[in-house]
C-alpha positions as CSV (number, residue, x, y, z in Angstrom):
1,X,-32.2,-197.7,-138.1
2,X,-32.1,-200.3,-135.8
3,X,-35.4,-200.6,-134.0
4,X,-38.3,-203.2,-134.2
5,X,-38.5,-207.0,-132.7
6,X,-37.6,-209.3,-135.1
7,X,-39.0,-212.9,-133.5
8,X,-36.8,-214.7,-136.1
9,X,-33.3,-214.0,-134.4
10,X,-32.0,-214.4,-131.0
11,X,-30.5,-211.3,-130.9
12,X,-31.0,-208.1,-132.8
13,X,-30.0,-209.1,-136.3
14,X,-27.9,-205.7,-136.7
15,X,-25.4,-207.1,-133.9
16,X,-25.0,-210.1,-136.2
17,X,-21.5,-211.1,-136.4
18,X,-19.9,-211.6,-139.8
19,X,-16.1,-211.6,-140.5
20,X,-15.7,-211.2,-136.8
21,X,-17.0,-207.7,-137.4
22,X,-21.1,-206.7,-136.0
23,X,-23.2,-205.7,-139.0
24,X,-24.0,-202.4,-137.8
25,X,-20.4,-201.9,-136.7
26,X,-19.3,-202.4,-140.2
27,X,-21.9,-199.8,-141.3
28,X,-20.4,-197.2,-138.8
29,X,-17.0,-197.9,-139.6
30,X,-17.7,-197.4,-143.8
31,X,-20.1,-193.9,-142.7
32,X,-16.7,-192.8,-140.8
33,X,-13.8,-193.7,-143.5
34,X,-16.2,-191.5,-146.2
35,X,-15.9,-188.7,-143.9
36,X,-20.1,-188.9,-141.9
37,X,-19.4,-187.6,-138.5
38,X,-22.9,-187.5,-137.5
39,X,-23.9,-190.7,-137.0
40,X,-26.9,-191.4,-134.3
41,X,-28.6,-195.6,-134.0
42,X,-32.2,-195.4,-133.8
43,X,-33.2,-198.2,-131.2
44,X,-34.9,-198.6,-128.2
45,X,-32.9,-201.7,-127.0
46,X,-29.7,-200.6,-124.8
47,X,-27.9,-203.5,-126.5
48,X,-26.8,-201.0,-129.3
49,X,-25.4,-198.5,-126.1
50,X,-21.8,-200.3,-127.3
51,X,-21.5,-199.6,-131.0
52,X,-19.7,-196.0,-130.1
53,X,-22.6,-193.7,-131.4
54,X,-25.6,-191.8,-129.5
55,X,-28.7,-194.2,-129.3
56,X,-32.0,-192.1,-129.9
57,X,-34.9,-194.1,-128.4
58,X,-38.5,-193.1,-129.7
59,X,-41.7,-194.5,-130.4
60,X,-41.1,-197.7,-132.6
61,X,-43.6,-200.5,-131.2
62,X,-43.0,-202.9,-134.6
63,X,-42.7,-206.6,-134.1
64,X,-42.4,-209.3,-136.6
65,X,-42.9,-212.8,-135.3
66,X,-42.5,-215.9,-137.1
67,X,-46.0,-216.0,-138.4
68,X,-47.6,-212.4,-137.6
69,X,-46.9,-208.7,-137.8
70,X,-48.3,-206.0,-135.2
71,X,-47.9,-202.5,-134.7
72,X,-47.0,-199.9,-137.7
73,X,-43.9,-200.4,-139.4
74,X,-43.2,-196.6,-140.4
75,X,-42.4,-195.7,-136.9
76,X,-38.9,-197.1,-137.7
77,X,-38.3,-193.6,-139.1
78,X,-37.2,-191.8,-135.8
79,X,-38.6,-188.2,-136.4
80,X,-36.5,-185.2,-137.3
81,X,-37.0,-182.2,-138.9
82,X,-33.7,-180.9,-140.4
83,X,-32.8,-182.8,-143.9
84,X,-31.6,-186.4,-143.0
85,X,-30.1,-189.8,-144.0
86,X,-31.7,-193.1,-142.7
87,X,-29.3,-196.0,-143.1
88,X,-31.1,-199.4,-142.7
89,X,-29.4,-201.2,-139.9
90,X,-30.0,-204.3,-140.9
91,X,-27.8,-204.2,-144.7
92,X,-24.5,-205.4,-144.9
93,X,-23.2,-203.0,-147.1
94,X,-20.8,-203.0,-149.7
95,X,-17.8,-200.3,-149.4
96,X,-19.0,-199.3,-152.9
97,X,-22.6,-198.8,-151.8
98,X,-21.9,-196.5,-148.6
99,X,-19.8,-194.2,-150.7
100,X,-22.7,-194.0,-153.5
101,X,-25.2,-193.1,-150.7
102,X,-22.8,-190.7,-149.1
103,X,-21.7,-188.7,-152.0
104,X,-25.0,-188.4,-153.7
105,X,-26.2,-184.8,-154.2
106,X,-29.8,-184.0,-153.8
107,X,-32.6,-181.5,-153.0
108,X,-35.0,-184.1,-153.6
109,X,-36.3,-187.5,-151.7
110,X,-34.2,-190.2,-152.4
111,X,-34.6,-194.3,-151.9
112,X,-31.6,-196.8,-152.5
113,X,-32.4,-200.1,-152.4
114,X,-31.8,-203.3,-155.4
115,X,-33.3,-202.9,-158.8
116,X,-33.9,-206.7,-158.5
117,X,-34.9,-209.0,-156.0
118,X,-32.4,-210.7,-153.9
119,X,-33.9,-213.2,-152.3
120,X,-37.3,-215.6,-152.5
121,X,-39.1,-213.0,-149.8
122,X,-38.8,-210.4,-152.0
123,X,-39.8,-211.5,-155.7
124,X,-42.0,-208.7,-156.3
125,X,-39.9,-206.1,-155.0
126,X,-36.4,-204.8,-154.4
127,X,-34.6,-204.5,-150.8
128,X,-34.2,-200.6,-149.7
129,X,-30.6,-199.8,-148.6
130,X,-31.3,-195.9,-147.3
131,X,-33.3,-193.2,-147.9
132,X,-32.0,-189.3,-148.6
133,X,-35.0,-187.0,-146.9
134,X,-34.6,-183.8,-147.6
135,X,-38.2,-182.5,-147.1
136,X,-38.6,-184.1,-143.5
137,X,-42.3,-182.3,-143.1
138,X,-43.5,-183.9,-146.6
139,X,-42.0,-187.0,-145.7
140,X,-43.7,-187.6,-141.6
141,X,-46.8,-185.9,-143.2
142,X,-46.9,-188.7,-146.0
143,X,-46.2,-191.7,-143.0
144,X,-49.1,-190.0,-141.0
145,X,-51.3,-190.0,-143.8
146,X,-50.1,-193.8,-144.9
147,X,-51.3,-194.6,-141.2
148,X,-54.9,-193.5,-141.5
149,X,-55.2,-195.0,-144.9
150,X,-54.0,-198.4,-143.2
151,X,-56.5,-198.1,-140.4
152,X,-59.5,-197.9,-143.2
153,X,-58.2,-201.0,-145.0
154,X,-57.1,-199.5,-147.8
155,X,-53.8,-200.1,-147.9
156,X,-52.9,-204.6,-148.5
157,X,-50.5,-205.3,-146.3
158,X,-48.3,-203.8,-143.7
159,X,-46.8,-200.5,-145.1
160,X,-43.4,-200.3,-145.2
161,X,-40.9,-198.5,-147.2
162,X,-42.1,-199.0,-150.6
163,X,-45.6,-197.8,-149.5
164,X,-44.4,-194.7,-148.5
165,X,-42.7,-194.4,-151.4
166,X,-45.3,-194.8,-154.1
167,X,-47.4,-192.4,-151.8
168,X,-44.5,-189.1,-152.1
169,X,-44.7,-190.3,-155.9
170,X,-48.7,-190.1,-155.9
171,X,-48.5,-193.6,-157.3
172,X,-51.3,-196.2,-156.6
173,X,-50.1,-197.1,-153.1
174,X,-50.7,-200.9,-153.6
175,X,-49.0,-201.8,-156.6
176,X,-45.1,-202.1,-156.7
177,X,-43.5,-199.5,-159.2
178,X,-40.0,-197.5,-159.2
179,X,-39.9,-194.0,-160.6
180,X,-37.8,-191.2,-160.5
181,X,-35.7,-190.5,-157.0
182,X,-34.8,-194.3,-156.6
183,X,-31.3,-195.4,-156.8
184,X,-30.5,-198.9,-157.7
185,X,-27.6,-200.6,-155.8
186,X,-27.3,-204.4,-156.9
187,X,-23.8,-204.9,-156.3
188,X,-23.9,-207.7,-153.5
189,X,-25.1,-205.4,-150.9
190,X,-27.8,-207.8,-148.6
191,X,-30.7,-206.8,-146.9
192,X,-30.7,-209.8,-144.3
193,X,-34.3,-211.0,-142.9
194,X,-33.6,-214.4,-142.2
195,X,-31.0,-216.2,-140.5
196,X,-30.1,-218.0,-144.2
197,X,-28.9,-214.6,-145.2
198,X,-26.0,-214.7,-143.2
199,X,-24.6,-217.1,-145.4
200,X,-25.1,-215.2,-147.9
201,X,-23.3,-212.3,-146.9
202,X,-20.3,-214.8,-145.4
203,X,-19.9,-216.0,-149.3
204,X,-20.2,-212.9,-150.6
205,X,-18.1,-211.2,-148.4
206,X,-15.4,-213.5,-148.8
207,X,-15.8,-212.5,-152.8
208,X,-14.8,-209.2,-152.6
């Protein structure tokens, strides 16, 4: 998943460099050595036409500035309807992480993501790293759904991830809460937002 505008960056913050090797690149490469052949980048920007992979372009009109959010989030999930992984484009991930994500066996809905938060953004909630769907119609019906709730107000913010999740777990939409299908991953695995969290990663990488 590598679609949206994000105003904070000068250039799409998966083709970040770090250890000489583009964060999404690195993704690819740890999918490969655990054996994923399948491996499509959901993007409209032809910037991502040289990471190896088919691009899949669809409707994803999201854009975070540096003071303002517009269009719907959720359309980051590029539509499918056989059972599917979505890898978040923009997580360094640890070689540890990508085989627990890979090898997990499911029938269910599954979210991976930090059991704590990792950063000052994110002190009420975790980062998500993935997400197993396995019931793809449940799943787009539940983003639909999420989207006309959002358009009578009754959702707080933007939805993103964690809204959709509390909604397939009939949980109060608005108020953050894990339950059952989540997967905690808090092994040094970054979800980077802002350019400070490619320090981050740099010391941590340089770690393991």
């Amino acid at each position: 998943m590598c679609g949206g505008e994000y105003k904070k960056f000068t250039t799409p913050k998966h083709l970040l460099e770090v250890n000489g090797e583009r964060v999404v690149d690195r993704t690819i490469r740890l999918l490969k050595e655990n054996g994923v052949k399948d491996i499509y980048i959901s993007s409209n920007n032809p910037l991502f036409d040289s990471c190896g992979v088919p691009r899949l372009e669809h409707n994803n009109d999201y854009e975070l500035g540096l003071d303002y959010d517009k269009g719907f989030w959720l359309n980051a999930f590029y539509p499918v309807k056989e059972p599917v992984t979505y890898i978040f484009g923009d997580v360094y991930f640890s070689e540890n992480a990508i085989k627990t994500i890979v090898e997990y066996k499911t029938n269910n809905d599954v979210l991976f993501g930090t059991g704590i938060a990792m950063n000052e953004q994110h002190q009420n909630w975790g980062e998500p790293f993935a997400y197993i769907v396995n019931n793809t119609e449940k799943f787009f019906k539940a983003i639909e759904d999420i989207r006309v709730l959002y358009k009578e107000g009754k959702v707080k913010r933007m939805p993103v991830v964690w809204e959709l999740y509390r909604y397939l777990h009939g949980l109060d939409i608005n108020v953050q809460r894990i339950t059952t299908d989540y997967v905690a991953i808090d092994d040094g695995t970054i979800d980077i937002d802002i350019p400070d969290d490619i320090k981050r990663v740099g010391l941590w990488s340089n770690k393991v």
